[in-house]
C-alpha positions in Angstrom: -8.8 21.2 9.8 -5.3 19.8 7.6 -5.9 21.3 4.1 -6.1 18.5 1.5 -2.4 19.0 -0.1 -1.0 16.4 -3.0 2.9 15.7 -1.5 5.1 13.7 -3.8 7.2 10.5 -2.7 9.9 12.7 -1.3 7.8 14.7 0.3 5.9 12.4 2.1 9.1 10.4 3.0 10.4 13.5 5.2 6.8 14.1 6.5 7.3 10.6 7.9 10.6 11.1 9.4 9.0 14.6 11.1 6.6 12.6 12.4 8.3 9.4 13.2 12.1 10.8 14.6 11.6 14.9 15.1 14.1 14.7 18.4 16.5 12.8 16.4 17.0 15.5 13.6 19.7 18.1 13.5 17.9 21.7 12.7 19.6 21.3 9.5 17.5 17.9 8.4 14.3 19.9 10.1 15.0 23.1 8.1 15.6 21.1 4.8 12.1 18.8 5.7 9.8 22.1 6.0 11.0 23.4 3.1 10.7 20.1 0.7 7.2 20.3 2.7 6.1 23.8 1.8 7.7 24.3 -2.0 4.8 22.1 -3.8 2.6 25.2 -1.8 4.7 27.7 -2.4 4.3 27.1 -6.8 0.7 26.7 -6.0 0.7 30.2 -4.4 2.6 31.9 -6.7 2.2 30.7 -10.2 -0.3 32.8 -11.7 -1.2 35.5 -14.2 -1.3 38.5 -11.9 2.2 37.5 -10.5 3.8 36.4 -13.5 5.4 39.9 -14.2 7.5 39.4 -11.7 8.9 36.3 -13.4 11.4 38.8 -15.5 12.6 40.7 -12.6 
């Protein structure tokens, strides 16, 4: 099951390389692509009230 996730235009631009070139792609341009991929997650994850103390840290 893919969870239903809302990528912007750069984001799905490197999901199309990944999917389209992978084995052309330095580790570098992979390792940069996952984590364009992931960030929009990642804010989800960890922008909320219970967290937010750490904020000021």
């Amino acid at each position: 099951m893919t969870p239903n996730i809302d990528l912007n235009a750069e984001q799905e631009a490197y999901l199309n390389v990944l999917a389209n070139e992978t084995e052309e792609m330095s580790e570098e341009e992979l390792s940069r692509s996952m984590m364009l991929l992931s960030e929009s997650v990642f804010n989800r994850v960890w922008d909320n009230d219970e967290d937010s103390v750490y904020d000021t840290l």
